[in-house]
C-alpha positions in Angstrom: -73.7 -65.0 -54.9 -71.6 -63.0 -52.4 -71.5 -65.8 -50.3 -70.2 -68.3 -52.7 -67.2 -65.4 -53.6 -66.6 -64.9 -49.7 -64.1 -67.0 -47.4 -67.6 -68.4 -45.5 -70.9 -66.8 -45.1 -70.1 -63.4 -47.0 -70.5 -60.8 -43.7 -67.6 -59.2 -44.7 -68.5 -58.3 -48.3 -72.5 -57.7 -46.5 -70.8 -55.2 -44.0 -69.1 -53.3 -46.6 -72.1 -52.8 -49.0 -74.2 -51.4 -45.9 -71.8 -48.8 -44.8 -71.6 -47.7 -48.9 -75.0 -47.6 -49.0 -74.9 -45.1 -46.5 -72.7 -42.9 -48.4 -70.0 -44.5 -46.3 -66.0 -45.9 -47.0 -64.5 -49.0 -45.8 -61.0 -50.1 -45.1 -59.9 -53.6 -46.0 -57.3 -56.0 -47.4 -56.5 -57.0 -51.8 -54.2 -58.4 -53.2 -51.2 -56.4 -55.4 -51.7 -56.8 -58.8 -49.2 -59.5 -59.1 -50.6 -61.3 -56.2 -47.0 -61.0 -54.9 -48.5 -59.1 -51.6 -51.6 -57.3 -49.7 -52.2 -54.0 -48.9 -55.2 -51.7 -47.3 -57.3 -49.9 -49.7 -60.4 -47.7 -49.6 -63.6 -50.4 -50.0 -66.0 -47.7 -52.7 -67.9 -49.9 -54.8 -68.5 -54.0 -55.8 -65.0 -53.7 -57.5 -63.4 -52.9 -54.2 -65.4 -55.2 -52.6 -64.8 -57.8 -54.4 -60.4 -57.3 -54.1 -61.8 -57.3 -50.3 -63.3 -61.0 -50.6 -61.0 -64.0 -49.2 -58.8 -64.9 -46.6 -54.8 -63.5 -47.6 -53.5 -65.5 -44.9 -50.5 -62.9 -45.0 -49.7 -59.8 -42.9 -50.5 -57.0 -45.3 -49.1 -53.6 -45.9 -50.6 -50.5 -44.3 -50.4 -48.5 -47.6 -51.2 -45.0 -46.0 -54.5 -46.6 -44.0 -53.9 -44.7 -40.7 -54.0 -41.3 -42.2 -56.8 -42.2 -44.5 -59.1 -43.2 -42.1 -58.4 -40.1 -39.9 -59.2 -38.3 -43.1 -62.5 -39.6 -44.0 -63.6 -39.4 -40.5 -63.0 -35.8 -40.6 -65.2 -35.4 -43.4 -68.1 -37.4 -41.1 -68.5 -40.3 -43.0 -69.4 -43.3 -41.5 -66.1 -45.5 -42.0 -66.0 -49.1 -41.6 -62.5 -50.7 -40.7 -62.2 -54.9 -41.4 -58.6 -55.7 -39.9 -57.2 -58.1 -37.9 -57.0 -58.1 -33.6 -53.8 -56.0 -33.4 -54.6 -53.7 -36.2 -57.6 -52.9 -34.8 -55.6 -51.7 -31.6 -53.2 -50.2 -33.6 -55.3 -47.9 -35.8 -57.4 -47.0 -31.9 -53.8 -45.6 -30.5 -52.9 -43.7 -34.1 -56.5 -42.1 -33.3 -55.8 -41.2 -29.6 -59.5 -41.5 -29.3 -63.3 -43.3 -30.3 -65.0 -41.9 -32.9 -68.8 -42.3 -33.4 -68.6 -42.0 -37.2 -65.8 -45.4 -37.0 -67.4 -48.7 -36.7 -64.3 -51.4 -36.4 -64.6 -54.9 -37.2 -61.5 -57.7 -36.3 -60.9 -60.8 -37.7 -61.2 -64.4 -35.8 -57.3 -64.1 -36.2 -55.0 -67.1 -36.2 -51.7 -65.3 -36.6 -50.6 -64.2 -40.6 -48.0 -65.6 -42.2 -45.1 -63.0 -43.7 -45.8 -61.5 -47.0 -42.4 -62.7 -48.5 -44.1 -66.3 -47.7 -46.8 -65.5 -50.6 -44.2 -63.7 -52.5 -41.7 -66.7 -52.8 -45.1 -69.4 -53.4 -46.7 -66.9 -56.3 -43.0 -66.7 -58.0 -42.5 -70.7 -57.8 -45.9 -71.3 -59.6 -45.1 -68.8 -62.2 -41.6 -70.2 -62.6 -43.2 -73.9 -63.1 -45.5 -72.5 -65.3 -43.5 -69.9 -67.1 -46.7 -67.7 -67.1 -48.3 -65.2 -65.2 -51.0 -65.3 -62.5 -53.9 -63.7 -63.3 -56.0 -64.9 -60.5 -55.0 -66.1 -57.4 -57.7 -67.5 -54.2 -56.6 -69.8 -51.0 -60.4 -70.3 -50.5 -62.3 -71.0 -53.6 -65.3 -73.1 -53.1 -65.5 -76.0 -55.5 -68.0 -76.1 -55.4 -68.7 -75.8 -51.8 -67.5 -74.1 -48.2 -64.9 -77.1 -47.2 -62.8 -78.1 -48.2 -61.2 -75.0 -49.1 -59.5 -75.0 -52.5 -56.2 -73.3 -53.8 -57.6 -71.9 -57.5 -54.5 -70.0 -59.6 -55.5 -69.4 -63.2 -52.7 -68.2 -65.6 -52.2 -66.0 -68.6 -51.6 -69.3 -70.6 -55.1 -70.5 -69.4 -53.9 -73.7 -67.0 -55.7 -73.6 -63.9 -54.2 -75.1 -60.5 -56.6 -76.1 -58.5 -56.2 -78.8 -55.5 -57.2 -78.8 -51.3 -55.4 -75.8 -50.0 -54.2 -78.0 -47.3 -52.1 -79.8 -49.7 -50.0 -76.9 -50.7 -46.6 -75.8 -49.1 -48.6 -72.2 -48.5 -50.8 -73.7 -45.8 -48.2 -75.3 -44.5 -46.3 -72.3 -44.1 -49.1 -70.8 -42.5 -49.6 -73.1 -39.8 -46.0 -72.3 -38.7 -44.2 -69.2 -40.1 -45.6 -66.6 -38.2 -44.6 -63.3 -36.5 -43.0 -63.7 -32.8 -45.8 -61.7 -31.5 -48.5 -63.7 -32.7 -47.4 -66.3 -30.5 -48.1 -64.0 -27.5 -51.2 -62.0 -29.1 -52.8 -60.7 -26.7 -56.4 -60.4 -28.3 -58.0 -62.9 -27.2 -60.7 -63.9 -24.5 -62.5 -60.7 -25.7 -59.8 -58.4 -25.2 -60.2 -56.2 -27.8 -61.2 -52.6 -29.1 -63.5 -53.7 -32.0 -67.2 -53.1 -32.0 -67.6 -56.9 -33.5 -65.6 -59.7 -34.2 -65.9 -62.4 -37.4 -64.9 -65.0 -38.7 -65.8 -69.1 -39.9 -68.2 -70.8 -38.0 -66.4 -73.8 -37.7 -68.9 -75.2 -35.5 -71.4 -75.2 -37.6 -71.6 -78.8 -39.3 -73.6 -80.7 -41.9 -75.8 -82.2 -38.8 -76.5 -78.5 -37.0 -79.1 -76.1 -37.6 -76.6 -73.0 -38.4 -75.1 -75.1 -41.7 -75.1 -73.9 -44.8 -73.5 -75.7 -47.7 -72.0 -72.4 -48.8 -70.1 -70.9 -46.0 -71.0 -69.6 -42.5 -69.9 -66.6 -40.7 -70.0 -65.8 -37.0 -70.5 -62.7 -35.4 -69.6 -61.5 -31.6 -70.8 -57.9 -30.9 -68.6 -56.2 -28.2 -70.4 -52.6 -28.5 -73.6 -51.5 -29.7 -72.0 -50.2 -32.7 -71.1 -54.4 -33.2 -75.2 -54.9 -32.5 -75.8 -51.8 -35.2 -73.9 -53.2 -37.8 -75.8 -56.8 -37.4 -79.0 -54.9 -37.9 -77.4 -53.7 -41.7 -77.1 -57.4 -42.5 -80.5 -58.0 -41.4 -81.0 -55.3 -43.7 -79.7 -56.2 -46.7 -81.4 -59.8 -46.4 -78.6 -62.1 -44.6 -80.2 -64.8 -42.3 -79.1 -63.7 -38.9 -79.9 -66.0 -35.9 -78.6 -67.0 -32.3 -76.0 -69.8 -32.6 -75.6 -72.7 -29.8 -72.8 -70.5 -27.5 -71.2 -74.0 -27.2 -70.7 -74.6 -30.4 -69.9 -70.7 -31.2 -67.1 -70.6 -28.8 -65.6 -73.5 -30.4 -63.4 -71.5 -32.8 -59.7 -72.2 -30.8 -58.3 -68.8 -32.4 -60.8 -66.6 -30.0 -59.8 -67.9 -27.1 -55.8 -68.4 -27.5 -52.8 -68.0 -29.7 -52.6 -71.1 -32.2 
């Protein structure tokens, strides 16, 4: 299922089928083909969609996204950007103005790690293994949302899979990060996305919003955030109220980690 391929409950992937739906284009984040970086590529069809699944934990490359969302707006499609706080902002300045064809969605952001970070861990594996990745995912559920798994499977058929919180990458993560993202700004809803997502790490095994699978929470900050909830209803995801207490509880929204 889409959820069970997704980081948590799938909104992401749900998002991105809507707007295509509509005869509209995304914008989000895959991996290279070597898994050696990320970059921003046009979201199309369930094989983009599917590069766009998973958390890359990595600053990625803009790979020409300013200019090709300016492009496809001019041609009034409805566009759908999934980017993280500062991005976001970002793309809003390269604009120089709101568009009511661009519907921007930010990340629950807790500061990316540098993409030489992912470069140096893909190379060591390969190195140990002296074979190729050929598929590479920080957040595999196995079988289920938590706890998140590192799953590498290689041309010569071994598989590593173990708690990602057991590999040097996450450890990396918790600490390599940009100077800025120390200061981010983007928090407390300051923002210029029409919703924010990310894990519900509130919800638990004893609370109504669980689901063995992965959750997602959503915050809408502009009615285009409300419209784009209304496309999940659409397309069949269970959408419901969560306990504000419990919703807030994500530490990333409220401050730099």
């Amino acid at each position: 299922s889409v959820c069970q391929k997704s980081a948590s409950g799938g909104i992401a992937a749900g998002l991105y089928r809507g707007v295509i739906s509509r005869n509209g284009i995304g914008f989000g984040v895959s991996y290279i083909q070597d898994f050696t970086n990320a970059e921003y590529i046009k979201i199309e069809d369930d094989n983009s969609i599917q590069k766009a699944c998973g958390s890359k934990y990595i600053k990625a490359s803009a790979n020409g996204v300013y200019e090709s969302i300016y492009k496809e707006l001019m041609l009034n499609r409805m566009v759908l950007v999934i980017a993280l706080p500062c991005e976001i902002a970002a793309i809003h300045s390269y604009l120089g103005k709101d568009y009511p064809n661009l519907y921007m969605c930010e990340l629950i952001c807790h500061g990316p790690t540098s993409n030489l970070v992912l470069r140096d861990f893909v190379t060591a594996l390969q190195k140990v293994e002296n074979s190729s990745i050929v598929s590479f995912n920080q957040r595999a559920k196995k079988p289920f949302w938590k706890p998140y798994y590192l799953d590498v499977h290689f041309e010569n058929g071994h598989v590593i899979s173990r708690p990602f919180v057991d590999s040097d990458f996450e450890k990396a993560f918790q600490i390599m990060k940009r100077p800025s993202c120390n200061f981010c700004v983007f928090k407390d809803g300051k923002t210029y996305s029409d919703l924010i997502i990310g894990d519900f790490h509130g919800a638990k095994k004893q609370t109504e919003e669980y689901n063995k699978f992965g959750v997602s929470i959503c915050f809408p900050c502009t009615q285009k955030g409300i419209e784009l909830i209304e496309i999940l209803k659409e397309l069949g995801f269970v959408v419901g109220a969560a306990n504000i207490r419990r919703a807030n509880g994500n530490r990333a929204l409220h401050e730099p980690i």
